[in-house]
C-alpha positions as CSV (number, residue, x, y, z in Angstrom):
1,X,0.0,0.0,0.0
2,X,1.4,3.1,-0.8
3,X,0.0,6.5,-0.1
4,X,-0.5,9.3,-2.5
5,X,-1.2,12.7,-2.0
6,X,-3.0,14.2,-4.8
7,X,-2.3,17.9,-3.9
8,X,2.2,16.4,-4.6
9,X,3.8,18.0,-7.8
10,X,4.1,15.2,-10.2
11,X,7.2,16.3,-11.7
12,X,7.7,13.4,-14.2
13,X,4.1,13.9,-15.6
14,X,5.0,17.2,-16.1
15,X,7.9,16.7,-18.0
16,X,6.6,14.1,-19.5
17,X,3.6,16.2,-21.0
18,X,6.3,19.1,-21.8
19,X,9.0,17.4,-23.4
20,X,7.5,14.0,-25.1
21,X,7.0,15.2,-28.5
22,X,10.5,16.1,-28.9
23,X,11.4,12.3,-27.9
24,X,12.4,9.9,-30.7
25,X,10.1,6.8,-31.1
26,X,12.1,4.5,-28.8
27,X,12.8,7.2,-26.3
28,X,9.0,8.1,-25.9
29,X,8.2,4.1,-25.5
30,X,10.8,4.0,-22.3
31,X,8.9,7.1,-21.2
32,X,5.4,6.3,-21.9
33,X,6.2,3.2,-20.3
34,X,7.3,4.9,-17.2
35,X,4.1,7.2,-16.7
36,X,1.9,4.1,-16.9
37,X,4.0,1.7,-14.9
38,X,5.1,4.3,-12.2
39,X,5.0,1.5,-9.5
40,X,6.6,-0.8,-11.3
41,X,9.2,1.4,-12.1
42,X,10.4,1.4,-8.6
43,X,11.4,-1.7,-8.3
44,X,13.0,-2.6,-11.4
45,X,16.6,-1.6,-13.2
46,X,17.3,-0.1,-16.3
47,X,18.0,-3.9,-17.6
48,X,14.5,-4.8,-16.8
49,X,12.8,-2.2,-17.8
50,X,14.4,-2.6,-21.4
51,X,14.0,-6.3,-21.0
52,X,10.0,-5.4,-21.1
53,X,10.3,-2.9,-23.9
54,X,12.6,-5.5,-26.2
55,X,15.5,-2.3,-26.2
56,X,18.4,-1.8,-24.4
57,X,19.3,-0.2,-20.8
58,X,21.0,2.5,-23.0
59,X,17.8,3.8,-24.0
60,X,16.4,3.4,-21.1
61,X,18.6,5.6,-19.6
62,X,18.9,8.0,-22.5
63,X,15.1,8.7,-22.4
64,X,15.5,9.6,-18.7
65,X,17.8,12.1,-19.1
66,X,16.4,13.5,-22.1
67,X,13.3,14.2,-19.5
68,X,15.4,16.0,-17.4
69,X,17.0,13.7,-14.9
70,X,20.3,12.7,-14.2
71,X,19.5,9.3,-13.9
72,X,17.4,6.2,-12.9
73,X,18.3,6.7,-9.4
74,X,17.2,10.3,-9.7
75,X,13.9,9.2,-11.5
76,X,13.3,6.6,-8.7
77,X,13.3,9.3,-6.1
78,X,11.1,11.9,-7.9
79,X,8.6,9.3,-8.2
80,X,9.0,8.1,-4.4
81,X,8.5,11.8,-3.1
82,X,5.1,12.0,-5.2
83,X,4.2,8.1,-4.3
84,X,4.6,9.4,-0.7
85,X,6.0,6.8,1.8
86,X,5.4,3.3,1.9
87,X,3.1,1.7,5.0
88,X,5.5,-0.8,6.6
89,X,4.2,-4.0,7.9
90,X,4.6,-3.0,11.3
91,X,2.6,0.3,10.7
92,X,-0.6,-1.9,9.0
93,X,-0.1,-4.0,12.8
94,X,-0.4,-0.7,14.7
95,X,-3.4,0.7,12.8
96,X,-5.0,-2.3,13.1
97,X,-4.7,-3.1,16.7
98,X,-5.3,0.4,18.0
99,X,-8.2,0.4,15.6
100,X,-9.7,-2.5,17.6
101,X,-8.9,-1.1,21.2
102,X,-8.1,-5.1,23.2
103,X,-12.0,-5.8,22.3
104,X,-12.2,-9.4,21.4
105,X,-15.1,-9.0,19.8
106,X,-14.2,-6.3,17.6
107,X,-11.0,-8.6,16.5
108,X,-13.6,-11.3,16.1
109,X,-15.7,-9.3,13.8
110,X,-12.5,-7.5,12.1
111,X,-11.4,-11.3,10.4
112,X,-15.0,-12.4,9.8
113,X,-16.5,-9.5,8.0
114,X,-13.1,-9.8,6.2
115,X,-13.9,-13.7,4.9
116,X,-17.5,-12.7,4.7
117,X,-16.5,-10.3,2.1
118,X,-14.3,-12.7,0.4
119,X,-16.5,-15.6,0.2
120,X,-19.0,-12.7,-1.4
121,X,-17.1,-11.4,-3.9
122,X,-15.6,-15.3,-5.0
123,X,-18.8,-16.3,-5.5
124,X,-19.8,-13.4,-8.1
125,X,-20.3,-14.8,-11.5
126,X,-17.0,-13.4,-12.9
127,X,-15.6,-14.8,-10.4
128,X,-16.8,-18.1,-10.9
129,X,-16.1,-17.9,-14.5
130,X,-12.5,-17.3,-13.8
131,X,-12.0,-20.6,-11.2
132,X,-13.9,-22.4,-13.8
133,X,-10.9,-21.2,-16.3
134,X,-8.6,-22.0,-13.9
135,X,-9.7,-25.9,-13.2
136,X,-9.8,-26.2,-16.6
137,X,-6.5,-25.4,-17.3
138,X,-5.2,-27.1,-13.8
139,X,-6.8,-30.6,-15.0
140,X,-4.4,-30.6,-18.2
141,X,-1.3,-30.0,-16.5
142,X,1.6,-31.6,-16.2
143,X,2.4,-29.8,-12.7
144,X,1.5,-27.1,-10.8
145,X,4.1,-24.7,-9.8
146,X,2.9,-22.6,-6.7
147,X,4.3,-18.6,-6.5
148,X,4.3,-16.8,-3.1
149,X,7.1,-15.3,-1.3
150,X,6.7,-13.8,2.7
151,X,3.5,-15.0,4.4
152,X,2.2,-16.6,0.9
153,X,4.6,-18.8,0.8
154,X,3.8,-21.2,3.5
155,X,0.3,-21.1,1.9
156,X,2.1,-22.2,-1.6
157,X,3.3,-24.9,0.5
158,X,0.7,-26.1,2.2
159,X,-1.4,-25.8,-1.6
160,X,1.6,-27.9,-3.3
161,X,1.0,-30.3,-0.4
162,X,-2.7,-30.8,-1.0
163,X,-2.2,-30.8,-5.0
164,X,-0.6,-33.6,-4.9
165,X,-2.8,-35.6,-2.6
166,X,-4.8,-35.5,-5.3
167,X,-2.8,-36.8,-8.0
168,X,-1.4,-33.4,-9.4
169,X,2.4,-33.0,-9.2
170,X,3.1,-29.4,-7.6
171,X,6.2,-27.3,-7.2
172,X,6.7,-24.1,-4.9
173,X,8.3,-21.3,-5.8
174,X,8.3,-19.3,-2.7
175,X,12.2,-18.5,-1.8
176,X,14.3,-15.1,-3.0
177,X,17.4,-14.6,-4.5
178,X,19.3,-17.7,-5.7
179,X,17.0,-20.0,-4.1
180,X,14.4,-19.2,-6.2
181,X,16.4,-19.3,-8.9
182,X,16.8,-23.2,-8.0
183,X,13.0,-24.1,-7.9
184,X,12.6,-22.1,-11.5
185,X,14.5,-24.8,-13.1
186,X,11.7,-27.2,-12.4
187,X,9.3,-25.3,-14.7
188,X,8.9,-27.3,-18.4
189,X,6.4,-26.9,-20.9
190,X,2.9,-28.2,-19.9
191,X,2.5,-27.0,-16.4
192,X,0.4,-24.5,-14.8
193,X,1.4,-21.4,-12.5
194,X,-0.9,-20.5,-9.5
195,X,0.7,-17.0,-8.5
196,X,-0.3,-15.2,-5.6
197,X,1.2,-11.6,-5.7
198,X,-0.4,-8.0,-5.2
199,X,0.6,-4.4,-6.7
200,X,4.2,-4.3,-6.2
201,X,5.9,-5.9,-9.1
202,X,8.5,-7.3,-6.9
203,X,11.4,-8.7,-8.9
204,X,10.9,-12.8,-7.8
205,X,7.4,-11.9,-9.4
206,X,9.0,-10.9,-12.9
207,X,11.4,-13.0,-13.1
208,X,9.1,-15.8,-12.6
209,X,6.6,-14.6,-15.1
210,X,9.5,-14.2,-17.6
211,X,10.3,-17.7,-17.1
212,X,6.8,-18.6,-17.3
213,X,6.5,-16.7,-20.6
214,X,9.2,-18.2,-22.2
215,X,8.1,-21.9,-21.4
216,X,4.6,-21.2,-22.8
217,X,3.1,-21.9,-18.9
218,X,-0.3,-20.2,-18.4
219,X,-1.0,-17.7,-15.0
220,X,-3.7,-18.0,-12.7
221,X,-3.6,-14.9,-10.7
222,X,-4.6,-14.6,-7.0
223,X,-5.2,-11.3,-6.2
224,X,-6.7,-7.8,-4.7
225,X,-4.9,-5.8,-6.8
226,X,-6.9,-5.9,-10.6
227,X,-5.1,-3.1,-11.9
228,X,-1.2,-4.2,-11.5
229,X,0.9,-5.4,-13.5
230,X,1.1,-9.3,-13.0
231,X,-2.7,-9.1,-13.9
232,X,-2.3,-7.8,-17.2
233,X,0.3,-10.5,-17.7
234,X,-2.0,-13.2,-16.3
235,X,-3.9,-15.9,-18.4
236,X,-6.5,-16.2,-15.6
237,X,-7.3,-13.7,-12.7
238,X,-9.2,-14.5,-9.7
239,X,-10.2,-11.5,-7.4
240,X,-9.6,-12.1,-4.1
241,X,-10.3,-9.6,-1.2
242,X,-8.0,-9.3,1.5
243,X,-8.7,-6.5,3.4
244,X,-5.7,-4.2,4.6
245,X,-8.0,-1.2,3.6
246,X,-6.8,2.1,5.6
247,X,-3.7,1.2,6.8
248,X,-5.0,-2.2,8.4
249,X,-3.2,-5.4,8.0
250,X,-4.3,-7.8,5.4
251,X,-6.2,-11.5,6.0
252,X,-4.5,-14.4,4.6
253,X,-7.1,-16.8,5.2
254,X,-8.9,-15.1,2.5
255,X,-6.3,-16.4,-0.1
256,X,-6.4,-20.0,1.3
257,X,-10.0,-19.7,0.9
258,X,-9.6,-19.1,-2.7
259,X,-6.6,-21.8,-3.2
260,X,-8.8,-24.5,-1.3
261,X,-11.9,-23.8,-3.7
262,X,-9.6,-24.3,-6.6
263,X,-8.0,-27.5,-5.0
264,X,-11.3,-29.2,-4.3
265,X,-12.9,-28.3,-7.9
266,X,-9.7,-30.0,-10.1
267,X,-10.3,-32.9,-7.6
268,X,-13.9,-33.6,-8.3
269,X,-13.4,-32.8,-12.3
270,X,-10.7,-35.7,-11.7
271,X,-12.4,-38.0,-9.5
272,X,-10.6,-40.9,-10.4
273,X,-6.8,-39.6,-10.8
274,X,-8.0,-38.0,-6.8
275,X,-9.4,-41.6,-5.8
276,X,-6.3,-43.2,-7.3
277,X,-3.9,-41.2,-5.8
278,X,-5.5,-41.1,-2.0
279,X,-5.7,-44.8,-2.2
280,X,-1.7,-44.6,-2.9
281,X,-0.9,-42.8,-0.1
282,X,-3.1,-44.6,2.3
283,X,-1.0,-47.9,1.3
284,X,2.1,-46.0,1.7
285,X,0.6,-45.3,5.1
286,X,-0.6,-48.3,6.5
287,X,3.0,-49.5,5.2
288,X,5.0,-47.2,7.3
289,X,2.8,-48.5,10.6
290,X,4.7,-49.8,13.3
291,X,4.8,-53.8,13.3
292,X,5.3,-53.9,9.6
293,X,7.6,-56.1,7.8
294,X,8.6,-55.1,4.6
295,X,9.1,-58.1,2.2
């Protein structure tokens, strides 16, 4: 979340509007690009950014400059000081539990009007339509690879987990750095990505859509945010509320909601890959029991 003051000087749509006609072609892409993508923009590098636009950081940079500033560095914090600051974590913890002054039942009400709303807005037609999309393409796959990183990530593990109980191989993706770059190489033609992921387009997010791009996987998009990035990348996107409005923090259960939906769904459109599978397990179970020989 990220709050903007209306009444802020927006500097770079100024120039923008000001100096874009006298841009070249490629120079006006990189900045066109930049007014629409403004968020995005903060968290990527001049190599990204030209990796999007299919031109090179050069250009990147020179159509930065040519809008007046000295670099992407400088551009970064122009559009931080309009953006205005970011709510930490932490801050969404303290709004939320002065918000609910130590009354039980207003912390009660606080996560169930959250679901409530949730389980409302899942079961609006679109929405529907779109897990309907999304089992479809889930009941073809090869494998499901799971995306979340922070809190998300234990629910990409506990989603893998329940995948394959039914019979659908599943991979998370839900580490940084060089450790995700280690689960990305089990992606291959023929699987599906669930992604859970909100409005910052975080760089473990891009990079994983890249790969996902380039291996002809399709998306299905968990999110609150309908206007970022990932979901215009997306295949499928599923609208899922979360709360966090006004500085509070966001419900997770509301995701898991959504993730156990779409679990339950490919199961019964695969009843007997599910039955198969579960009757696997149990034999692998009653196996590992104490008292048993193997022979």
């Amino acid at each position: 979340m990220i709050r903007k003051d209306k009444a802020r000087v927006d500097i770079y749509g100024d120039r923008f509007r000001t100096r874009g006609h006298q841009l070249t072609p490629r120079l006006l892409l990189v900045a066109r690009y930049i007014n629409e993508n403004r968020e995005a923009v903060l968290e990527q590098t001049a190599m990204e950014i030209a990796s999007v636009l299919k031109t090179s950081d050069a250009t990147v940079v020179r159509a930065i400059q040519a809008l007046g500033f000295a670099g992407l560095r400088d551009l970064k914090q122009t559009l931080e000081q309009w953006f205005g600051p970011i709510v930490t974590s932490s801050e969404k913890m303290s709004s939320t539990v002065g918000s609910l002054t130590s009354d039980v039942n207003a912390s009660i009400d606080f996560v169930l009007e959250g679901h409530q709303h949730t389980c409302a807005v899942l079961s609006e037609p679109a929405n529907r339509y779109a897990l309907a999309q999304a089992v479809a393409l889930l009941s073809q796959a090869r494998q499901v690879a799971i995306f979340g990183i922070g809190a998300s990530g234990i629910l990409a593990e506990y989603s893998a987990r329940l995948f394959s109980r039914i019979g659908l191989p599943a991979t998370v993706l839900n580490r940084t750095g060089i450790g995700l770059s280690e689960q990305l190489i089990a992606l291959q033609r023929g699987d599906v990505l669930v992604m859970m992921a909100q409005k910052s387009a975080h760089r473990e997010g891009q990079t994983t859509l890249r790969e996902a791009r380039r291996l002809g996987i399709p998306t299905i998009l968990l999110t609150n945010a309908l206007d970022s990035r990932f979901s215009k990348e997306a295949s499928v996107v599923i609208h899922v509320p979360r709360g966090g409005e006004k500085g509070k923090i966001p419900l997770h259960g509301t995701v898991l909601v959504c993730l156990e939906m779409m679990i339950l769904s490919v199961a019964s459109t695969e009843p007997q890959r599910t039955i198969k599978s579960m009757k696997r397990i149990n034999e692998f179970h009653r196996g590992l029991k104490p008292g048993k020989k193997s022979g």
